[in-house]
N, C-alpha and C positions, 0 to 999 in steps of 0.2 A: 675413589680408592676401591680397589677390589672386595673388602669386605666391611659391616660397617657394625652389624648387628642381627641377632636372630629375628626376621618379621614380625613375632609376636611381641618383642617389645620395641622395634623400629617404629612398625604402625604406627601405636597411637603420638609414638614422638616425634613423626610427622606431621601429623593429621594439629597437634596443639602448634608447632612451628610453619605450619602452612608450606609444609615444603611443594608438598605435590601441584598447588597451582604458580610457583615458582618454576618447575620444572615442563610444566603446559607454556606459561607466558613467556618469560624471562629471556629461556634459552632454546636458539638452536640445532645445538646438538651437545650429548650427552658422552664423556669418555671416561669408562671406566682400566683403571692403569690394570689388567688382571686379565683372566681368561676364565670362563663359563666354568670349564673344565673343574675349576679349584672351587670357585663360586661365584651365582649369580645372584650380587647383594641386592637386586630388588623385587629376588622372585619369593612369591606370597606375600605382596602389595600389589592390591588393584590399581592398574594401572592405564590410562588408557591408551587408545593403538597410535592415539599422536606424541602420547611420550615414546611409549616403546621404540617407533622408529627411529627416535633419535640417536639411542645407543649404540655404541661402537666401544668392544675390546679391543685394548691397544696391546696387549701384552705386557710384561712386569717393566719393571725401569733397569736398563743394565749400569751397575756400576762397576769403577775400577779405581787400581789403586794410583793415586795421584801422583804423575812423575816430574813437578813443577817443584824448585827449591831445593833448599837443602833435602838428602835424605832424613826420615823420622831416624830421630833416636827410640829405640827400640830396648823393651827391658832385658835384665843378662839372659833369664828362664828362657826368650826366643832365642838360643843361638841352638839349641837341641826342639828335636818333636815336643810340640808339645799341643795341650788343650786351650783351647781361648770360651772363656764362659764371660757370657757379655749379657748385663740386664739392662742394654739400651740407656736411657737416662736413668733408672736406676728407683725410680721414685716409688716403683711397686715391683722391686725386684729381691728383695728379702730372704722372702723363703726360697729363691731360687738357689743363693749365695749360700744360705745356712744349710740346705741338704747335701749340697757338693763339699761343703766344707767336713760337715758329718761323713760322708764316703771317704776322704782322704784319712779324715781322723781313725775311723772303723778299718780299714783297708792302706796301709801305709806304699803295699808292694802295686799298687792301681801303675799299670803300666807306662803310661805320659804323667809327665806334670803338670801342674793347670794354673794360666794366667786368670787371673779374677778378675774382670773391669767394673767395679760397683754401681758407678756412673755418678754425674755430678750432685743428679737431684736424692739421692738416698738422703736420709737420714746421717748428721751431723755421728751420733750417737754410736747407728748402726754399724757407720764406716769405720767408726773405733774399734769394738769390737769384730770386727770380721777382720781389719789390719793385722787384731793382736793373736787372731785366735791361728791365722793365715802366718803369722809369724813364728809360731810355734811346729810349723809345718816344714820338714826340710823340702817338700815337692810340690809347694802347694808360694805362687806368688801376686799380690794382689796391688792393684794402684786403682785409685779414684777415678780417674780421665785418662784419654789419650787422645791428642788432636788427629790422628789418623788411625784410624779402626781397621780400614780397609787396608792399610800394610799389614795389623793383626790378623785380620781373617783371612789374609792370601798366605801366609805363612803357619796356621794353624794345621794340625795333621786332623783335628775335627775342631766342632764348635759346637757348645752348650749355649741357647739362648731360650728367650720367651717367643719370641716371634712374632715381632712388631715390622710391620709393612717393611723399612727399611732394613731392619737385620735379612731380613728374609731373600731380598733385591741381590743383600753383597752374597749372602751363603750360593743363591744359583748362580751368581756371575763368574764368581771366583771359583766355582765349582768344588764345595766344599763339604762333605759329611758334616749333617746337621744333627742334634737332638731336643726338640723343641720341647719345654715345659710350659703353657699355653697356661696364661692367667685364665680364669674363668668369671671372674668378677670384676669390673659391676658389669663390661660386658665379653660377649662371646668372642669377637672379632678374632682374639688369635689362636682360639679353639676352634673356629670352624675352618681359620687360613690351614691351622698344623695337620687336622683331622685328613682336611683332605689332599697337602699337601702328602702326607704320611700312604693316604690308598693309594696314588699315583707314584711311589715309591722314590721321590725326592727327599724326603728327610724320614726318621722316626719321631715318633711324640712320647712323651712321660708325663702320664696326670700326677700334681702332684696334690696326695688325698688328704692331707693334715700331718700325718705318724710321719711323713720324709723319712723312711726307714732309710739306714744309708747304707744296706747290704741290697735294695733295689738300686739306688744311685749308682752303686759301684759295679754291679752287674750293667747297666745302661752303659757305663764310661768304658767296660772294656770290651761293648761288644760295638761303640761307636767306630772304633779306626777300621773293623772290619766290615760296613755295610757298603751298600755300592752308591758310586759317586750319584751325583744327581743328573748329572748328562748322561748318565745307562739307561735315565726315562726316559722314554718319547712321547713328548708334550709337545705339540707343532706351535709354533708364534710365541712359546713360554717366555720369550729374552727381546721381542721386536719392539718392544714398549715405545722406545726412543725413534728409530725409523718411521715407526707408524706414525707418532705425533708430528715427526715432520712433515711427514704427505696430509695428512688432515689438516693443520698450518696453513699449509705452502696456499690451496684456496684464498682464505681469508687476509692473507698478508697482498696478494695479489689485489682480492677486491680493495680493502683499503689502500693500496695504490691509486686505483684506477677514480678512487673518489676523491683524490688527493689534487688527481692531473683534472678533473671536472673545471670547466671555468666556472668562475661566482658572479651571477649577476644580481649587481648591485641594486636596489631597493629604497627607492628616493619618496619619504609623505605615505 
């Protein structure tokens, strides 16, 4: 994965899971789905120069939206502009769901409406409340799931996420204004994806510091439809993920070929 952890606390939970003579032994070569540019998740670990060689940037994984089956059915809120706020599976997306919510509630006239996806693993509990409090909202629409994301976020006019590896894949695929509120605990992985996905001007980021003031929220939401897309950056190889792993592949599928076509001699006492 492109990011994994800040090296001061990777180290040592390396160093206890014996990764690093895993990565001497075991294998290879070593592909990271990412590019330098955003982050190089194993720089500050000592490393030696026969693992180092092994790495290769593949660039991100492009997805798209799935045009096999029925079309998705789709909530009423998409037939107009509107916002898609998505907390991935949802299981540490909370506070993300309650400061947007507080913005719609603080700010009624917030220019788009906003799809809520809570996701499946929240909280029993919390998806009641945020259902009722979402109901009480004429502009604000929320649902648990949706077996296709990627029809949501190609139809979003922006996207509110955390910025977990795969939200991140659909937001550059689909070429979509981003605003990323980056968990920071227990670790950094999508603080340091947003940080510098943010200096390279692919998405913005919003910490969120405890207060979830919902007159910052609502400021963030109406200044997202007006930032620039993410293909105004130029990030070389940001989207080759998928190509490139095929040519890295394509070798090894060969050689297990050719040790396929090897005759066996047989071995008699």
């Amino acid at each position: 994965r492109d990011v994994m952890d800040e090296p001061k606390l990777l180290a040592p939970e390396w160093q206890r899971k014996k990764v690093l003579p895993a990565l001497r032994d075991l294998y290879d070569e070593i592909w990271i789905y990412g590019l330098p540019q955003i982050c190089e998740p194993l720089d500050g670990i000592t490393l030696p120069a026969s693992v180092r060689k092994k790495i290769t940037y593949t660039g991100y994984l492009a997805r798209e939206v799935s045009t096999g089956g029925a079309p998705p059915r789709l909530p009423e809120i998409t037939k107009k502009p509107y916002i898609l706020v998505t907390t991935g599976g949802g299981g540490d997306g909370e506070e993300l769901i309650d400061w947007v919510l507080r913005a719609y509630e603080h700010d009624p006239l917030l220019p788009y409406p906003a799809l809520l996806v809570l996701g499946p693993f929240m909280q029993p509990e919390k998806q009641t409340e945020f259902m009722n409090r979402a109901a009480r909202l004429k502009r604000v629409d929320a649902i648990t799931f949706h077996n296709n994301l990627e029809a949501l976020v190609a139809g979003a006019s922006g996207v509110v996420a955390m910025g977990g590896y795969n939200t991140f894949c659909e937001v550059l695929s689909l070429d979509k204004r981003a605003l990323i509120i980056p968990r920071t605990k227990p670790r950094l992985e999508q603080f340091i994806r947003a940080s510098s996905a943010a200096n390279l001007g692919l998405v913005s980021m919003l910490l969120e510091d405890g207060a979830r003031d919902p007159a910052v929220m609502a400021d963030a939401l109406r200044a997202l439809p007006r930032q620039p897309l993410p293909s105004k950056a130029v990030v070389p190889g940001l989207l080759e993920g998928l190509p490139n792993v095929a040519k890295l592949v394509e070798p090894w599928v060969h050689k297990v070929d050719d040790e396929a076509d090897e005759p066996r001699v047989a071995r008699i006492g």
